[in-house]
C-alpha positions in Angstrom: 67.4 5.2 57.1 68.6 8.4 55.5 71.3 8.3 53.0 72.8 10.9 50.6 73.3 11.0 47.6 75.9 12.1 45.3 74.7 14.4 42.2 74.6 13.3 39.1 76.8 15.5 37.3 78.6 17.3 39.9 79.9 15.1 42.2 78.7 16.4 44.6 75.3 15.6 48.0 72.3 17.2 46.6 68.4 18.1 47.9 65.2 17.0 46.0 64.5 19.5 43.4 61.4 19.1 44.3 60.7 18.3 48.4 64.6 20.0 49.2 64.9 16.9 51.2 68.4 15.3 51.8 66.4 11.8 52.5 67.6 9.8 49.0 68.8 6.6 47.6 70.5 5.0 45.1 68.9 2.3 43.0 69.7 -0.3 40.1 67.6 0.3 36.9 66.2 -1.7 34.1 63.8 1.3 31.8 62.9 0.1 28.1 62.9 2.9 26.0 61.4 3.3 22.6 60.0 5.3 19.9 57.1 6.8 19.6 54.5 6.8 17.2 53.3 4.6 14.2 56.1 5.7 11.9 59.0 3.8 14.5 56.8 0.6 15.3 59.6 -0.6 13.0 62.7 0.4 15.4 63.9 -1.4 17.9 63.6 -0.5 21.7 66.6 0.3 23.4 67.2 -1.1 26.7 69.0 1.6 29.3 70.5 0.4 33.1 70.9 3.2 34.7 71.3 4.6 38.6 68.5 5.5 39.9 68.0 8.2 42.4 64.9 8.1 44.4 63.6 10.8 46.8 62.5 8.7 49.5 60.2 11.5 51.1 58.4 12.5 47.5 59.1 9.7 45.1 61.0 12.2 42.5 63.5 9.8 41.2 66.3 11.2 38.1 68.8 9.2 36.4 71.5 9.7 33.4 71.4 7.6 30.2 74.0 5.9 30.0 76.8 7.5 27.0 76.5 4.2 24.9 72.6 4.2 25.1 72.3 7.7 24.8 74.1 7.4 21.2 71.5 4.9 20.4 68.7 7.1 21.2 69.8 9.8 19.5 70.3 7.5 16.2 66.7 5.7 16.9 68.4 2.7 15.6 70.6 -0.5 17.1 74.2 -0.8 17.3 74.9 -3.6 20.0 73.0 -6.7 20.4 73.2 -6.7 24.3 71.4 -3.5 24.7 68.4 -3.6 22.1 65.3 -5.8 22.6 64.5 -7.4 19.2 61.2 -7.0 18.8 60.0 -3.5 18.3 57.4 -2.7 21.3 53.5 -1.9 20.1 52.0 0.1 21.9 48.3 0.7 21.6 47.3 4.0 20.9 
């Protein structure tokens, strides 16, 4: 099954940036994204949905955060229950 996709910012089919193959798909998301380092273990992660677009020849996937999630990122702290997890993630070093 080949199927195209449309670029993510310009509307437009585009090739693997990587492979140049026109063989990809789109996908549902779920990614948990948090903060690194001992100084944020105190911030909450930040849940993101995004499209996914998967290279199905070489496995190069991209996405775009989400405008509302994005904001929250660049903050590095919580504004809406429904997309935060409320327990800060600790990771092992």
């Amino acid at each position: 099954m080949t199927a195209r996709v449309i670029g993510l910012a310009e509307g437009r089919a585009m090739s693997c940036l990587l492979c140049a193959s026109d063989n990809h798909a789109e996908f549902g998301g779920e990614i948990l994204s948090y903060f690194r380092g001992l100084k944020n273990l105190d911030k909450p992660s930040v849940w993101v949905f995004p499209k996914l677009f998967v290279c199905l020849d070489c496995g190069s996937s991209r996405f775009m955060t989400p405008e509302s999630e994005l904001a929250l990122l660049a903050r590095g702290a919580p504004a809406r229950e429904g997309s935060i997890n409320p327990r800060p993630c600790r990771i092992a070093a």
